[in-house]
N, C-alpha and C positions, 0 to 999 in steps of 0.2 A: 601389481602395476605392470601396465606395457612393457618399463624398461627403466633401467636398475641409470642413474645420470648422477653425476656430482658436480652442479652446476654451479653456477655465481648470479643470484638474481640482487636487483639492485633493494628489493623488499629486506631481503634476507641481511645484507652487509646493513642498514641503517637502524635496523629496529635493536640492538645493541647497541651500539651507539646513543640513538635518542635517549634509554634508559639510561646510559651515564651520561651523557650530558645536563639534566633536568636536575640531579644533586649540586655538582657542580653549579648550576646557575641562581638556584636557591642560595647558595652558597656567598656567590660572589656579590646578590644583592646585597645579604644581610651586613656583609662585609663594606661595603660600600657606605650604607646607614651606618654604621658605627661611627665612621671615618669622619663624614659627615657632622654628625650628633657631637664627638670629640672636639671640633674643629669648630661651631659654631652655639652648640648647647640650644638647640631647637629640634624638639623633637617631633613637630607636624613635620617641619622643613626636611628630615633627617629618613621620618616614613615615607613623603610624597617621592621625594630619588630617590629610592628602594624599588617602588609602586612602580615606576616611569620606565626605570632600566629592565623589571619584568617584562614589561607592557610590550616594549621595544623587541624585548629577545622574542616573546609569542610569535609575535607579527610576522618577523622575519621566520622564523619556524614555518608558519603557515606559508607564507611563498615559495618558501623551497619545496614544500610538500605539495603546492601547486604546480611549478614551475622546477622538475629536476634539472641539474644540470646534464650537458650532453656530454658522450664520451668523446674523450680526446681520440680524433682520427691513428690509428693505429695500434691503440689499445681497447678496443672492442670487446665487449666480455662476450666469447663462446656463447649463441645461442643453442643447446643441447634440444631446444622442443623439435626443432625438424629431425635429427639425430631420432628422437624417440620414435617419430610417426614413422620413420623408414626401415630402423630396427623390429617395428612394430609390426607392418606392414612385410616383410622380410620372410621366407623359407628358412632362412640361411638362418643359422646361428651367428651373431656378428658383434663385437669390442672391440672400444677404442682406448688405447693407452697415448696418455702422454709423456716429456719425456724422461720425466723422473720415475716411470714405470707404472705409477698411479692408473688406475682401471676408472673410468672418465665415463663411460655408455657402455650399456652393453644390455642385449635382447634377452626377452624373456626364456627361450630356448636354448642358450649359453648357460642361464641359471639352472635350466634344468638338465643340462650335458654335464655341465660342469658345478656341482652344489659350490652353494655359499659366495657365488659369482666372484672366483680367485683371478688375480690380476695375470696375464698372459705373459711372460712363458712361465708360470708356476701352475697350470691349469691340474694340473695332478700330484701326484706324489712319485712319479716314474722320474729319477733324475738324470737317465738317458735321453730321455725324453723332453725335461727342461733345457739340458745343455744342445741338444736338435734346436728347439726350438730361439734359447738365446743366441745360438748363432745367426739363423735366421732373419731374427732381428735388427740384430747390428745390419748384415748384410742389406734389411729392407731401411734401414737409416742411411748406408752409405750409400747403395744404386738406387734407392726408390721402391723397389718391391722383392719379395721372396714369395716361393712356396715349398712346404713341407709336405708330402702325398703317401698318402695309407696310413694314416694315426690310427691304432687302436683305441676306442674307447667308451668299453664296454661290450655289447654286440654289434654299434658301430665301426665304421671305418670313414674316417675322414681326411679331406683333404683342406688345409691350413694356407690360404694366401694371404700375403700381408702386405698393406701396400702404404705409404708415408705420404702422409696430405696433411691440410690445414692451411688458413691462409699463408703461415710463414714455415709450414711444414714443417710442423712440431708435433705430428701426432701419427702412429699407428693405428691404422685401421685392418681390425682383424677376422677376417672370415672364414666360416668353417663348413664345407659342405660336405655331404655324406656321402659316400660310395656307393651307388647302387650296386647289390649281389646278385649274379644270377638265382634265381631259387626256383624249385619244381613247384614251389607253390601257386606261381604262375598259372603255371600252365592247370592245374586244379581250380585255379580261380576259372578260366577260358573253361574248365569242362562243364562249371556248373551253371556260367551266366548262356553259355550257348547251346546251342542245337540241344547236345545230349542232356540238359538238364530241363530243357522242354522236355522231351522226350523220358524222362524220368517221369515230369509231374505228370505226365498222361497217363501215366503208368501208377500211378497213385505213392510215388514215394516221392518225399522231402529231403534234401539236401541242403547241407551247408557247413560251411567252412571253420571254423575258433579257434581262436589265435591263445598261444602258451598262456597269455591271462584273463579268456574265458571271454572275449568279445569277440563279434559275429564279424568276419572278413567276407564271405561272399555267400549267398542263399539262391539256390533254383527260385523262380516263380511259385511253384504250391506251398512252400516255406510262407516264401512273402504274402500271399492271397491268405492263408490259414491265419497267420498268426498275427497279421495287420489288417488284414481285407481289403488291400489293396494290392496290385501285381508290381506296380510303380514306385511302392515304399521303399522310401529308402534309411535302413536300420545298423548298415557299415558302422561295428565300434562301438554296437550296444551290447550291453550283456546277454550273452542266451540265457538266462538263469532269467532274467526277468521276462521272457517271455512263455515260461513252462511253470507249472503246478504240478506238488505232488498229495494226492488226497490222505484218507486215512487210512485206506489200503495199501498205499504204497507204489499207486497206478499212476503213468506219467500222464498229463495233459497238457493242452498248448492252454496257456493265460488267456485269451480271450474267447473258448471257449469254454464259459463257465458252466453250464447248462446244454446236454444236449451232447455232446463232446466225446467223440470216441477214447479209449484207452491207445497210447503210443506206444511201441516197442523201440527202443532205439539201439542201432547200430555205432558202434565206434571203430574205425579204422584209422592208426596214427598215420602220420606225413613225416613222421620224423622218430623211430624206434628208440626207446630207452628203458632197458632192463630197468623195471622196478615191479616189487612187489604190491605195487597196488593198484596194479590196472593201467597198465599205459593203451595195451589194445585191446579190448575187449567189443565181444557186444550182449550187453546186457539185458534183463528182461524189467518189466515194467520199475518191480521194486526196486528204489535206490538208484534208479539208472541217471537223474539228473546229479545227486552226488558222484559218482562213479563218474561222468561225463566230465565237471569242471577237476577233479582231481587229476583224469587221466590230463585232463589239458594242461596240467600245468608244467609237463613236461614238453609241451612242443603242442603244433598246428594237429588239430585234428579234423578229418573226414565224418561227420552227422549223419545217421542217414534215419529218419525216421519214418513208421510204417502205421498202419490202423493195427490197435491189435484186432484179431479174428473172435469171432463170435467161442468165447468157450475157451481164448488165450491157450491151444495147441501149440503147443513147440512146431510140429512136423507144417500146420500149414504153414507156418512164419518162418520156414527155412524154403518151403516157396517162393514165398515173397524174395527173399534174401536170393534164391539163383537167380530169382529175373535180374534184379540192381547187379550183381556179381558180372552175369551176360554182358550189361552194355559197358562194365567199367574198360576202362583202354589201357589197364595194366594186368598184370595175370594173378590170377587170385584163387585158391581150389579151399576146400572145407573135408576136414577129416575127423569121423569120431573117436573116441577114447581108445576103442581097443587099434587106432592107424591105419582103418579105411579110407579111401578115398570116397565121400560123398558126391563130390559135385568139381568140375576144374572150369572155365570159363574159356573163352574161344583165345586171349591172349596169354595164359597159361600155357595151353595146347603148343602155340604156336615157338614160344620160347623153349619146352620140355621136347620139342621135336615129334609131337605126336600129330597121327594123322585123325582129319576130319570124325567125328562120334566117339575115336579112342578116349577110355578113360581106364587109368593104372588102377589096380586092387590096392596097394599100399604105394606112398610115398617113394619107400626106398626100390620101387622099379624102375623108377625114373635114374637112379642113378646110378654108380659104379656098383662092384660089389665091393670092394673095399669098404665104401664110404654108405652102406645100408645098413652096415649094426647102429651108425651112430644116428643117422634119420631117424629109425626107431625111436633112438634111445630118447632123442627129444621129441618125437611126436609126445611117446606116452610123460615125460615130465608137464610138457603144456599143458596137456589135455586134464590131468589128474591134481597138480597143482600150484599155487596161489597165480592168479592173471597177470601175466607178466608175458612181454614180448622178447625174441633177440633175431640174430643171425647165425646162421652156421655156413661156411665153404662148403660145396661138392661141387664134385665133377657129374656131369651127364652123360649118361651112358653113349648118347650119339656123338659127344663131345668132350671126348675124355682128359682130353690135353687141354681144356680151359676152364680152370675155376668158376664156380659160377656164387653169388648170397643166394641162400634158401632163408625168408624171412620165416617166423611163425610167431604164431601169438593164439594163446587157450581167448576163448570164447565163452560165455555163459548164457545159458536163457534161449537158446535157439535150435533145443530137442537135441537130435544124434549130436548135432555138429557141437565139436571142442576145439578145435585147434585150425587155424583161418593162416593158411598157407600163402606164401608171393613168391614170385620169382620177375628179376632184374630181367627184362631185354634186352642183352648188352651186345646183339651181335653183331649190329651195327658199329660200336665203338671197338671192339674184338677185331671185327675187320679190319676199323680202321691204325688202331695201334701197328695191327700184325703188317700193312703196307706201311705205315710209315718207318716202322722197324724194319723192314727190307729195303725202303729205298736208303733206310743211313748206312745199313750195310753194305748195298750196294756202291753207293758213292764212296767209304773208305776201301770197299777192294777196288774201286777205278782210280784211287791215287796212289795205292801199293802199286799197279800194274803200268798207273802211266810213270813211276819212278822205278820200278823194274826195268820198263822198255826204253828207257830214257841211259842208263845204266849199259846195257845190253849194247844201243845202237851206239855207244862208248867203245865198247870192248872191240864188236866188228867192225869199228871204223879204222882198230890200229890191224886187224886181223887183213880185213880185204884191202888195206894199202900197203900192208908190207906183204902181201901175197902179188900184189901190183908189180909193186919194185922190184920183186923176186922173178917175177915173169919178164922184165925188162932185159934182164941177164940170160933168159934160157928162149931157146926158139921148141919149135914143136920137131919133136922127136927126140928132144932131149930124154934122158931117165927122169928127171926130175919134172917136168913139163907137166905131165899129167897128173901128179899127185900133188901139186901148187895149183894145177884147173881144177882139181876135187875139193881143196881144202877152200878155195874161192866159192865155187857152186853152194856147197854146204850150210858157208857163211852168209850167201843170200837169200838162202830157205830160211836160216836162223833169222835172218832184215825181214822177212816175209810176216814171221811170228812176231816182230815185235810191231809191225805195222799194226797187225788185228789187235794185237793188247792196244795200242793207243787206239783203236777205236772203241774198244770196250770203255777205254777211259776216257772218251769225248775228247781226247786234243789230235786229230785226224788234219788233215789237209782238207777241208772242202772246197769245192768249186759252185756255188749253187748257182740258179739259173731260174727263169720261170715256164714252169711248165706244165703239165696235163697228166694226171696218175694212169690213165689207161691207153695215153702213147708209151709212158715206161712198161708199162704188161704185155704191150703189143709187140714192142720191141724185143724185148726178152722169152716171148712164146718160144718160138723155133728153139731155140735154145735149151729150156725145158722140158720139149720135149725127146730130145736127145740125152738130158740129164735122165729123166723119170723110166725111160725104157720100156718094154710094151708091154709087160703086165699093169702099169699105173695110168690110167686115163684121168687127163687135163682137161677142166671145166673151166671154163674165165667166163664170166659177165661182169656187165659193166652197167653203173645207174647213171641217170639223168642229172643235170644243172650240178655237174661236178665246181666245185671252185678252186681257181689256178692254186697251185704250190711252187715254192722258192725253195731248190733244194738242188744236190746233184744228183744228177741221172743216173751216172755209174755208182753212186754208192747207194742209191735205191734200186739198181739193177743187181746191187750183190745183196740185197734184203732180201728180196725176192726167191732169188737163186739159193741162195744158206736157207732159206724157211721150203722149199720144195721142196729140196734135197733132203730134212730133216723131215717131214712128213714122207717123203719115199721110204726113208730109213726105217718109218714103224709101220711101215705096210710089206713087211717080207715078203707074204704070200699075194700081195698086189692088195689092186683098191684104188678109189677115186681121189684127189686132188682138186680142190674147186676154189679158186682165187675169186675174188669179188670187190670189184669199187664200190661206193655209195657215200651222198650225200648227210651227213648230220651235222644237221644247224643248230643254233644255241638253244631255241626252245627243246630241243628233242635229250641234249644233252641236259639242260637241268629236270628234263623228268627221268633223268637215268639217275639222276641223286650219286652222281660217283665224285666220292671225296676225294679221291684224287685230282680226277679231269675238270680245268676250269672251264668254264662256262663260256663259248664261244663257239665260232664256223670248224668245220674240219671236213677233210676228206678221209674217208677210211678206207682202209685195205683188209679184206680179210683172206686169211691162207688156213685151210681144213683140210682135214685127212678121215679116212674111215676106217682109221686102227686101232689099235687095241686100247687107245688112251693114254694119259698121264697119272700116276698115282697122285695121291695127292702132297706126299713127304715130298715126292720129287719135287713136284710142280711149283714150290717155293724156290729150287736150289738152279734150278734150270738155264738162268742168266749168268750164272755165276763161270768166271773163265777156267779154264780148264776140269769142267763138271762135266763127265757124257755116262752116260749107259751103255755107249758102246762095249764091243771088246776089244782088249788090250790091243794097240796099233793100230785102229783102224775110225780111230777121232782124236783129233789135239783138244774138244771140248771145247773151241773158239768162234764154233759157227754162231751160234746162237747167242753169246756175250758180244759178238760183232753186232751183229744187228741190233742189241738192245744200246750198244755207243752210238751205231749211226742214226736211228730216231731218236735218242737223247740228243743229240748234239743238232739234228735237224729240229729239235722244238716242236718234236711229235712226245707220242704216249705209247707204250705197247703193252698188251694185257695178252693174260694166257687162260684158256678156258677149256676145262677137259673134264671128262667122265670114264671113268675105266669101261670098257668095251664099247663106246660110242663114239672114240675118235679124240681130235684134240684141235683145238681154234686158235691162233694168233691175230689180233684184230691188233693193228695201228693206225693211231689220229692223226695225221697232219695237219696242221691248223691251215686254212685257208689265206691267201697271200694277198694283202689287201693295201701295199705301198707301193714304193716307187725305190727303184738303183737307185737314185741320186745319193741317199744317204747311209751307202754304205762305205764302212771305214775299209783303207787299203792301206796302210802305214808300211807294209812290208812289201816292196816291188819282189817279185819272182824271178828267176834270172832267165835272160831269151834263148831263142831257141842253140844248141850246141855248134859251133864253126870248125871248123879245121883244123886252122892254125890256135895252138893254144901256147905257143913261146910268146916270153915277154921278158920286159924290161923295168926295172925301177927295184926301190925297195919297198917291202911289206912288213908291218909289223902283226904277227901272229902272239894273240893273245888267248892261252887254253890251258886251262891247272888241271888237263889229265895228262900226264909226264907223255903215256904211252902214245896220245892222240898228237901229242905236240910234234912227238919225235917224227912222226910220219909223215904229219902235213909238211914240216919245214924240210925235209929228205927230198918229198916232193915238187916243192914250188924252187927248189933251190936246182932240182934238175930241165926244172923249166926258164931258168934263165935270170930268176928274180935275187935277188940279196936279202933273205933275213933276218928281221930279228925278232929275240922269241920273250914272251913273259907270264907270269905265271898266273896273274891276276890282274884286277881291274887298275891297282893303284902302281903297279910297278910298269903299268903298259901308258898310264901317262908320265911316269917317269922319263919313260923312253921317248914316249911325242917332244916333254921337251928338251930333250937333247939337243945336239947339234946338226945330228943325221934327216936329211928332208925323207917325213914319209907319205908315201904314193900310195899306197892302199893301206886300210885295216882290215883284218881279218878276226874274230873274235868270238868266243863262243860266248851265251847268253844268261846260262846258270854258271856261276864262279861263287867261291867263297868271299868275304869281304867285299870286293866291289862287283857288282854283276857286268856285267856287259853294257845292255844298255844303259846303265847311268856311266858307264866312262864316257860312252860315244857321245851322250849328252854333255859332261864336261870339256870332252876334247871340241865338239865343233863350235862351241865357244869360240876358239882359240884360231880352229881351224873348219868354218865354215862350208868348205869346197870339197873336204876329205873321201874319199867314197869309202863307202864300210861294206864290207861281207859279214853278218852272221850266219855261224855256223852252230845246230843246237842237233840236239836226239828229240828234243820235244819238237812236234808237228810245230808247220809256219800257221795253223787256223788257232792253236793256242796262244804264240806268240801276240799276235797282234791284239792279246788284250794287255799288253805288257807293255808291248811297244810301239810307242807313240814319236817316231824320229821319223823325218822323212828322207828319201832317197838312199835309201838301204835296200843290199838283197840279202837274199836266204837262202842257205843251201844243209837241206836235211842229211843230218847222219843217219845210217852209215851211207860213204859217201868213197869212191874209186880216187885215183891218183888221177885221174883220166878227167873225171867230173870236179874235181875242187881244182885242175889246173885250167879249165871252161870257164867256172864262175870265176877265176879270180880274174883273168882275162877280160871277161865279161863287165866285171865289176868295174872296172880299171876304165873301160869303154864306155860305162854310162857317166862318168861322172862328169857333171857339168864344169863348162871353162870359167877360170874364175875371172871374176867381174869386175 
């Protein structure tokens, strides 16, 4: 039936009834004549009212059965036939439950998901599973609808939405649709319906696909024409078995040529490997091959390939045949005999074993390490010798030593030398791509160690260079001490220097960006270059056409530039060229670069080469990384190059490294092309203006900072400037103090605090007080900040930071704040 209903039809509720009612009425007539008979002692009189009152009830019988009565508006009995035709009609597996739980409809393909059509949520025996899904339910009774996503069941996966209908919404309605899986089958399906399975049938082999229970999933054309005689047939989900004969010899034939009919040879190639002893891969010879075919299939999709046999059923021609089909398949596939020759490898083999154009290895295990060549052996000769059975083994490639790679194999029969039908995975696309995304995560956790290092650091030299400030306030020059308080100051702003570059490695930098032209910034910075590089290194620059604008800063694309020369100088000791290069790459050019990284879109690129000695390639993974160099000792901090991969990070470029040992080494970066408008850029952080003179004041400030040693400083400092304050150690003791009874005139505050951060007090406070001006003071860059902070009329003053410059801004700060209203 379409579809499993427990309905209420008005046939069904009467035809019960009528049957007991009919004794009954016999019943009451005879009854009645007694009464009668009793009462008058005439017994025509006593039979005619007996007769009459039948007569009467017939009648009425018969009208009703004419004339049903209509249902009382509101109690409508459930029409279930439109239910069937939609269920019926329906992909979806689909049930309705009412709300005593009862299973009401429910589609054919729910009977076959789920045997014995079980009422919903008892659909299984998993009662992790039931209790998922009785929650579900209630949940779709209280709100109206649920979904449940990824049900196991079976080799499906489904997804369970349930939604509450019915005229008075009293019913469950349950549907289940299936997850599609990615599968390679796919794409086998795409090999045989197109081009290349043309191109097979030309070739005189037949292809097609059989699924784990022996029905035809996709066929080339000379499949289809041979074995239907038509090209157009369409046989999706027949049995291959029905369309092959095997004689008395044991010779394979297609079914409908009965007469006349070459002998077939067929190939079996699984899609899906599983050890078993009886043939998962093989490729067999005439005898037994259509048994051997549906058995192997029943382990998974198999690959068909069938051939004419040759005049005289040679092995050696019919491994001909076999290298041509092997040649056009699009995976890599080689054939080896018994004693673990290599017979034959195929162009996409070659290309994954790292072999060049005609090369073919003597044995298997040249392809790979020596480690790992006793054991290739040891399974060549197990396949080849025996029972037919496929698996996998790990090795490594000898070109490729450091990357695993599956070596498939599977013994073969019936096709001469060849025994053992060898594959190998193309993974080195996916290899690449792991191995970048496994650097970019490592990279991103050392840019949050570095920007909390430098964050840390510019802590320490903010108490170091303001109590070196202070200290210098008491001594004039000439003093003894004078100079060794100017050393221990200088030192500390080389120390402020280094942790500027870690925060550029870690993208929280100050930027400034602007819109502009990549080969005014090279033009700009030449002179300069060539002053850095010296006169054994000659400076190339060209520049390409329909460049498109960049939003970026100038100077910290002028120190990319500069760090990437200077680093190409460094590996040309004995000199050598330099050749920087602009050029346009638009988004078509970049999806035929296929780089998994770089999305898909305009860019301007910069390339910086050298003609020295190279990058190894161990290096060439480590080379971003901060304080990494090959320098010698003292003479790199290892930050050049970690610099520049922050500031095109954080510019929303890309930068890639490309080298060859003795051919030199390339740093190309993408810029993406600038394609908006200012108008919507956020500024939440004003900057504080330019430095004045006078930096005395008046009022009081509350300084808010839970590093003990930065507090001590600042408040030593502002307190010699004329101001009153007061000090707190975090976010919730600093609005303690706001509301006290002391008016405060400025806040000053740092941004990272334990318990309450910074900007949510300032958030709290202006609540309160609206008009307040606030100073932040952080170690983390102001171009970090402002994804944090969203307060307006606030400045920012980076640590480390002089007694000189935080008695400016606070001045400053004090100055912009607006009159209150």
């Amino acid at each position: 039936m379409a579809a499993r209903v427990n309905g209420k039809q008005d046939a069904w509720l009467n035809q019960p009834q009528s049957r007991l009612a009919l004794p009954l009425l016999i019943g009451a007539a005879l009854l009645s004549a007694g009464l009668v008979l009793h009462a008058v002692g005439n017994w025509p009189l006593a039979a005619g009212f007996a007769a009459t009152i039948m007569i009467v009830a017939a009648l009425l019988s018969w009208y009703r059965h004419l004339y049903p009565p209509q249902a009382v508006a509101g109690e409508a009995v459930p029409d279930w036939t439109v239910a069937r035709a939609v269920a019926d009609a329906s992909t979806q597996a689909i049930a309705v439950t009412d709300r005593s739980g009862r299973l009401v409809c429910a589609s054919d393909l729910f009977g076959e998901w789920f045997a014995g059509f079980p009422a919903p949520p008892g659909i299984t025996g998993d009662a992790a599973l039931t209790e998922s899904l009785t929650i579900a339910a209630r949940a779709a009774w209280r709100d109206g609808d649920a979904r449940v996503e990824g049900v196991a069941q079976g080799a499906l996966r489904l997804d369970i939405d349930i939604v509450r209908t019915g005229r008075s919404e009293d019913y469950l309605f349950w549907r289940f649709t299936p997850v599609r899986q990615p599968s390679a089958l796919d794409d086998v399906n795409r090999f045989l319906t197109g081009e290349a399975g043309r191109q097979m049938g030309e070739a005189g082999i037949m292809a097609l696909m059989i699924g784990g229970e022996g029905r035809i999933r996709a066929a080339n054309g000379a499949f289809l024409l041979r074995a239907t005689g038509r090209i157009d047939a369409n046989i999706i989900g027949r049995d291959f078995a029905a369309h092959m004969r095997v004689d008395d010899k044991g010779r394979l034939f297609l079914a409908r040529e009965e007469q006349g009919g070459l002998p077939l040879r067929l190939l079996q190639v699984p899609l899906k490997r599983v050890a078993q002893p009886h043939g998962t891969a093989s490729g067999t010879g005439p005898g037994g091959a259509l048994t051997s075919a549906q058995g192997s299939a029943q382990d998974g999709p198999m690959l068909l390939l069938l051939i004419d046999e040759p005049a005289g059923g040679g092995g050696t021609s019919a491994l001909s045949y076999i290298e041509t089909l092997l040649s056009l398949l699009p995976f890599g596939l080689a054939m080896a005999d018994r004693d673990g020759r290599v017979l034959f490898v195929n162009n996409a083999f070659a290309r994954v074993a790292g072999l060049k154009a005609g090369d073919k290895p003597s044995y298997p295990g040249d392809l790979v390490v020596r480690e790992d060549q006793a054991a290739v052996a040891d399974a060549v000769r197990r396949f080849a010798v025996g029972p037919q059975m496929s698996g996998d083994i790990a090795v490594r490639m000898r070109d490729q030593p450091d990357e695993p790679i599956a070596l498939s194999l599977a013994g073969v029969r019936g096709l001469g030398e060849a025994a053992v039908l060898l594959s190998l995975k193309d993974n080195s696309e996916e290899s690449k791509l792991k191995r970048q995304v496994a650097q970019a995560t490592k990279m991103q956790a050392i840019g949050q160690l570095a920007g909390g290092v430098a964050h840390d650091f510019n802590n320490i030299l903010t108490a170091i260079i303001g109590h070196c400030d202070l200290m210098l306030m008491r001594h004039t020059p000439g003093d003894s001490d004078y100079d060794d308080i100017q050393q221990i100051k200088s030192n500390s702003n080389r120390a402020a220097g280094l942790t500027r570059q870690l925060l550029a490695f870690s993208r929280q930098q100050t930027l400034r960006p602007q819109i502009l032209q990549l080969p005014d910034i090279v033009a700009d910075v030449s002179n300069l270059l060539k002053r850095l590089l010296g006169e054994n290194v000659k400076l190339e620059v060209s520049h390409g056409r329909n460049l498109g604008a960049l939003r970026a800063d100038p100077g910290q694309l002028e120190q990319v530039i500069v760090n990437l020369a200077v680093n190409a100088r460094d590996a040309m000791p004995q000199g050598g060229t330099v050749n920087i290069q602009t050029y346009s790459v638009p988004a078509i050019k970049v999806r035929e670069m296929r780089q998994q990284i770089l999305p898909v879109g305009d860019y301007t690129a910069l390339r910086v080469s050298d003609t020295g000695l190279g990058i190894p390639p161990d290096i060439l993974a480590k080379i971003f990384e901060p304080f990494f160099t090959t320098k010698e000792l003292g003479k790199g901090t290892g930050l050049g190059l970690s610099t520049v991969y922050g500031i095109v990070k954080q510019s929303g470029g890309y930068i890639f490294a490309e080298s060859e040992l003795g051919r030199g080494a390339s740093f190309v970066i993408y810029l993406p092309v600038y394609a908006g408008s200012d108008v919507d850029q956020p500024a939440p952080v004003k900057a504080a203006p330019a430095p004045r003179a006078e930096t005395w004041g008046t009022g009081t400030i509350l300084l808010v900072e839970d590093e003990d040693m930065v507090r001590a400083v600042a408040e030593r400092a502002l307190v010699r400037q004329g101001y009153k304050v007061l000090t707190a150690n975090d976010g919730e003791q600093g609005l303690e103090v706001l509301a006290g009874d002391v008016p405060i005139d400025l806040l000053i505050s740092d941004v990272v605090m334990p318990n309450m951060d910074g900007p949510a007090m300032v958030a709290q406070a202006r609540r309160a007080f609206p008009h307040l001006p606030v100073l932040f003071m952080s170690g983390y860059a102001e171009e970090q900040l402002r994804k944090s902070i969203d307060i307006a009329n606030v400045a920012f003053l980076p640590k480390p930071f002089s007694v000189s410059q935080l008695a400016q801004a606070a001045s400053d700060a004090m100055a912009m704040a607006p009159p209150p209203a």
